[in-house]
VEXZA-881933 format. One record per residue (C-alpha): residue number from 1; residue in one letter; y negated, z negated, x. Coordinates in steps of 0.1 Angstrom, whole numbers, plus 5000, padded with zeros to 4 digits. Example, Ala and Ser with C-alpha at 12.3 -4.5 7.8 and 13.67 -1.06 7.14 Angstrom:
2
   seq   type      y      z      x
     1      a   5045   4922   5123
     2      s   5011   4929   5137
END
This chain:
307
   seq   type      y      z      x
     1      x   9622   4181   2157
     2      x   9587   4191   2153
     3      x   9567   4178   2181
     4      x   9534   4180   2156
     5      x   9549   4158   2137
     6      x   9561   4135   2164
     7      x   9523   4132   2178
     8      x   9512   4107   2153
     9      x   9539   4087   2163
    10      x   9525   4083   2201
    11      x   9491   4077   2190
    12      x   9494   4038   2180
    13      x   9521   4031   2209
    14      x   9495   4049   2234
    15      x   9468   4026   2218
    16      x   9493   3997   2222
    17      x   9498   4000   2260
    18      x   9459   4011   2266
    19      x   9448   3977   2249
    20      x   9479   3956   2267
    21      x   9469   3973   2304
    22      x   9432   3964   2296
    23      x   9432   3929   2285
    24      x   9434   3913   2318
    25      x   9404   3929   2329
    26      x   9387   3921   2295
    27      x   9390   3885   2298
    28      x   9375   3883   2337
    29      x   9347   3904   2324
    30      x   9340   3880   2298
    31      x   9350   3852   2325
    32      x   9326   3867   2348
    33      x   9298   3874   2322
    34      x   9300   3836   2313
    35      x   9296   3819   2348
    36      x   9271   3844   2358
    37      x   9250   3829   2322
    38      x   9258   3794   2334
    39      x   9247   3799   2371
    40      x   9215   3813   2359
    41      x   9208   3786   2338
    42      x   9217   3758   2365
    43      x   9184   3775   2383
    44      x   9184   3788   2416
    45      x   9216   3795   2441
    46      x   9221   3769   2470
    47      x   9211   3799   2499
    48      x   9180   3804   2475
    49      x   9170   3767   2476
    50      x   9172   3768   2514
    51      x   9154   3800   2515
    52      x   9121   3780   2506
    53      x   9096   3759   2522
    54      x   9104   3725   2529
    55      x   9071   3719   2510
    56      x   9083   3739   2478
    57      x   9116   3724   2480
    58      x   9107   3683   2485
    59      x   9071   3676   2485
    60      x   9062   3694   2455
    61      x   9088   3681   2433
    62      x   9083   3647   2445
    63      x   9045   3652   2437
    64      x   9054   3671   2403
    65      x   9072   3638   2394
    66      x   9047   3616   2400
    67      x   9018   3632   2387
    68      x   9041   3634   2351
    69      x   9045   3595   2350
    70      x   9008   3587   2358
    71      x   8996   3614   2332
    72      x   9018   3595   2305
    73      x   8999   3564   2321
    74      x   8961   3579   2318
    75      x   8937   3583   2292
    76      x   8939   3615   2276
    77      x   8906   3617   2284
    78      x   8903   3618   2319
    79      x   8932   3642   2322
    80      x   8912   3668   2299
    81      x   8882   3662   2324
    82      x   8908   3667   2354
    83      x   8926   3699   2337
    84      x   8885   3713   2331
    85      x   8878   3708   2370
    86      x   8908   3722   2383
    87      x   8902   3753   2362
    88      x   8868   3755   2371
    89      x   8876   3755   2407
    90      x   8899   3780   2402
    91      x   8936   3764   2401
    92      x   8934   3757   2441
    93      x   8966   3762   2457
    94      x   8980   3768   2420
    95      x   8983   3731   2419
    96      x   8981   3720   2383
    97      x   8967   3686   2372
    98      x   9004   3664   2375
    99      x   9000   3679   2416
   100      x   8963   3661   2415
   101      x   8978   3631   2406
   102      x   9005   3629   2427
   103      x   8983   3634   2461
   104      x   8957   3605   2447
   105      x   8989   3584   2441
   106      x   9006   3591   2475
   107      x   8973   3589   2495
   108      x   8958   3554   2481
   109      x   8998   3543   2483
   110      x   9006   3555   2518
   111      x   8974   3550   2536
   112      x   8968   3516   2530
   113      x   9007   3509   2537
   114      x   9000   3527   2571
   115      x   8972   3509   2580
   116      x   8991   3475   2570
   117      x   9016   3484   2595
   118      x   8993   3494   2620
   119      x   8972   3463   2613
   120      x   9002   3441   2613
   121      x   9016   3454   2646
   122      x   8983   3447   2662
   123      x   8979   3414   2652
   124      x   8943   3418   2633
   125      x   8929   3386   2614
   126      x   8942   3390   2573
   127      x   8907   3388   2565
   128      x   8901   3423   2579
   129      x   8933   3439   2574
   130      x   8924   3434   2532
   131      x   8889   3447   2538
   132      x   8906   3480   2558
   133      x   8930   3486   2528
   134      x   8909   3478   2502
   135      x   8884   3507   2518
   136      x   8914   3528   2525
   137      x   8928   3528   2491
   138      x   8889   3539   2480
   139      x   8892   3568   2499
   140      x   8921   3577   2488
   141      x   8905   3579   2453
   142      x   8877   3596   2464
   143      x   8888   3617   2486
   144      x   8911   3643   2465
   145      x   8879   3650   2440
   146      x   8857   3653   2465
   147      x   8879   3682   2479
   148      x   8885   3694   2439
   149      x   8845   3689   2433
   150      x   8839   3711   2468
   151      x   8863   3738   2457
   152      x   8840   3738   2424
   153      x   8809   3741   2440
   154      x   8822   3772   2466
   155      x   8836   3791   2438
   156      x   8801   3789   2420
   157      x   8782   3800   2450
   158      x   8804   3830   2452
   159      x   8798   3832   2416
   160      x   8760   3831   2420
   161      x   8761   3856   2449
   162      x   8776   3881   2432
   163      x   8762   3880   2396
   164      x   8731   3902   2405
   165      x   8754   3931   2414
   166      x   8776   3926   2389
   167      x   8754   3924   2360
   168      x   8734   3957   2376
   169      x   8765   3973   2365
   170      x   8773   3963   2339
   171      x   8742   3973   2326
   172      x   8743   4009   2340
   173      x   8774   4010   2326
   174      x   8766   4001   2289
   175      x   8735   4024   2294
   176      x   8752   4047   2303
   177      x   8774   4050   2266
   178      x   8803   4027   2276
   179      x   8814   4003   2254
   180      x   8811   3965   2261
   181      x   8851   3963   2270
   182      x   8851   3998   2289
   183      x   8821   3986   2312
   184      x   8838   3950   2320
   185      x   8869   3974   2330
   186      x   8848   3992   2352
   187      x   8836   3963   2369
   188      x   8872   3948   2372
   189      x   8880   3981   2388
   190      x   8847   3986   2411
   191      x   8838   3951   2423
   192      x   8870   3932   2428
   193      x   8860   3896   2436
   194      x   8859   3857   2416
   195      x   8842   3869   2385
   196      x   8858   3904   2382
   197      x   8889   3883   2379
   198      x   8876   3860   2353
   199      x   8866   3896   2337
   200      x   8897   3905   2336
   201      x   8913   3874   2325
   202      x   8883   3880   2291
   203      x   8898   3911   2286
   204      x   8933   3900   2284
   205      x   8927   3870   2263
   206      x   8906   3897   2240
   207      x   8939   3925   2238
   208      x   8961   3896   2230
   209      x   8940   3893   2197
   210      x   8914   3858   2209
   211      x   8882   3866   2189
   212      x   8854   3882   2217
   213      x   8830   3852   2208
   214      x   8855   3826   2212
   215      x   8869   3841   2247
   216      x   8831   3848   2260
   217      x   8824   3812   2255
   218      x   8856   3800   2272
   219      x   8852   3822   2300
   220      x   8815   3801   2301
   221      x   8829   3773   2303
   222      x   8854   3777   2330
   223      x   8821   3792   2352
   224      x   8797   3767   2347
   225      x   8768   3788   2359
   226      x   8738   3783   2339
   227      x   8727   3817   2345
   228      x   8759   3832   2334
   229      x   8761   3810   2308
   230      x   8730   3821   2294
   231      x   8740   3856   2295
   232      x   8770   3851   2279
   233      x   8748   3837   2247
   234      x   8722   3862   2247
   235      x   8754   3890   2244
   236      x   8770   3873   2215
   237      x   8735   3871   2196
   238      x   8727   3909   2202
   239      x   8761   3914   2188
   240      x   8758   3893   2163
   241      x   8722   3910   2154
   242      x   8733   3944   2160
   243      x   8707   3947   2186
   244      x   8706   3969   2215
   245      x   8727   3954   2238
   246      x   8718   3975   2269
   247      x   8683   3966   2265
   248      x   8692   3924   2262
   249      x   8715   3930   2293
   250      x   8689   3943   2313
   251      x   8665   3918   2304
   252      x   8692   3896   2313
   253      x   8700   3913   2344
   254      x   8664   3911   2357
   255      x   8662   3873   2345
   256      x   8695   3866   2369
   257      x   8673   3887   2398
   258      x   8647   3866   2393
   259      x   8658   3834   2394
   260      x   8684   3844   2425
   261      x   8645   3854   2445
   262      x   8632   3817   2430
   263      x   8665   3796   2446
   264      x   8659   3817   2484
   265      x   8626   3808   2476
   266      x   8633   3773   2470
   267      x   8653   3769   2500
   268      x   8631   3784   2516
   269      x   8607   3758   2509
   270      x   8631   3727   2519
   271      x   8642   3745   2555
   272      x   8610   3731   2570
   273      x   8618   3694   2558
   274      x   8658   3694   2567
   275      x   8648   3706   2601
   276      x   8624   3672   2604
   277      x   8655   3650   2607
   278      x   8674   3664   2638
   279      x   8640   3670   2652
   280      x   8628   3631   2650
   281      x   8665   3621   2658
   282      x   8677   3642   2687
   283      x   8644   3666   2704
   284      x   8618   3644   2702
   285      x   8635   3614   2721
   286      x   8640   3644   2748
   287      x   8610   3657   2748
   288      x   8597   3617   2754
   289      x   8618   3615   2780
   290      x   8610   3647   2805
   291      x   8573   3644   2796
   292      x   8569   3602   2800
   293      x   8595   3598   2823
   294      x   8584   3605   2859
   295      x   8546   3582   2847
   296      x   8573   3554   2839
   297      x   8587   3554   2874
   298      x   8557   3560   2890
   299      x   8543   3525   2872
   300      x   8575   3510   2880
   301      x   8571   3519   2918
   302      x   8536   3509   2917
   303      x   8540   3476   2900
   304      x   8570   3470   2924
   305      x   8547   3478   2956
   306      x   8521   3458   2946
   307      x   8541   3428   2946
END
């Protein structure tokens, strides 16, 4: 017989076997394929949850759960206002609003339950315990935006301290034939610090297709420096005019100069003032005291001896 024409013969039963060998291993593939999907969608592995922080695995859940039901509870409005600080302060310890809400919850909860303990273990009048929770659970309010509010306040300072600098090249930059985009790149790249980030964050927002205008004013708004903000305006409006924006930034640049010099100035001014407090309060009473002193005992030995 003629082995060519046997061949085609031992093609389909060779396929037969290959696919009856393989099929095991098909199906745990598959098998496999699926309960890796599944696992990855259940979230993390149990060694991976106990990799973490107790504070990543407990607290901020917890906190993340609270915050949710008391931002269903608040007025929009005051959420808005808490979202605009937190961004203006820079997302502190990437905490989001719902975290904000949370610590206000568990501090004016657990504080004053605390301090009723305490109080009730001591045996203090009723009268005074309500007075110490009642002023407990106020601080608890207060205290968490006072922190947000301080974070606010430091990131603008940095801000303020490095907008001269900043701006001075900038300007050089645009002067120098750079576009507006390439020059905020080369400060991103030069001067790393709080606004070279929020640069950077403008020029992100711009590549993703935000409108310049729109994304200028936002970045504004999440400063809150005057100054800035008053850059930021006189840009759009030479661009806007077509005028020459290297000449409006460097008028700008010398305005920022200038009022920087009238602030130290101003400080400057009130130094003299703030020192007349701890001055009346703590060196004078001194000072009264080593120069008066020994004339007061002597009178007092005197007086005495006379008598």
């Amino acid at each position: 017989m003629n082995p060519i024409l046997v061949l085609p013969l031992f093609i389909p039963f060779g396929f037969f076997l290959y696919t009856l060998l393989n099929r095991g291993s098909g199906v745990q593939g598959n098998v496999k394929t699926r309960l890796d999907s599944i696992r990855n969608d259940m979230g993390p592995s149990t060694d991976e949850v106990y990799n973490r922080s107790f504070s990543d695995r407990v607290i901020k859940p917890a906190l993340d759960g609270i915050g949710k039901t008391l931002m269903r509870m608040a007025p929009a409005e005051m959420v808005s206002n808490l979202e605009k600080k937190i961004i203006m302060a820079g997302r502190p310890y990437g905490w989001s609003a719902k975290n904000w809400f949370g610590i206000q919850a568990v501090v004016t909860v657990v504080l004053p339950l605390v301090l009723v303990f305490l109080m009730w273990q001591a045996k203090a009048d009723a009268g005074k315990t309500i007075l110490m929770v009642v002023a407990v659970g106020m601080m608890g309010v207060l205290i968490p935006n006072l922190v947000l509010n301080g974070k606010i306040r430091e990131r603008q300072k940095k801000i303020l301290k490095s907008l001269p600098d900043v701006m001075d090249l900038l300007t050089v930059s645009v002067e120098a034939g750079l576009g507006f985009d390439a020059a905020l790149s080369k400060v991103v790249d030069k001067m790393p610090g709080t606004l070279s980030e929020e640069f950077q964050v403008l020029l992100q927002e711009i590549k993703i297709g935000k409108a310049r205008k729109d994304a200028m004013y936002q970045m504004a708004e999440r400063i809150g420096v005057p100054d800035f903000r008053s850059f930021i305006s006189a840009v759009i409006q030479a661009d806007q005019l077509g005028s020459s924006l290297g000449r409006v930034m460097r008028i700008q640049s010398e305005q920022i100069r200038n009022n920087r010099k009238q602030r130290i100035q101003e400080k400057a001014m009130k130094a003299p003032i703030k020192m007349l407090i701890p001055m009346v309060v703590f060196i004078f009473p001194v000072i009264f005291i080593v120069l008066l002193g020994p004339t007061a005992i002597n009178l007092l030995h005197m007086f005495v001896g006379q008598k």
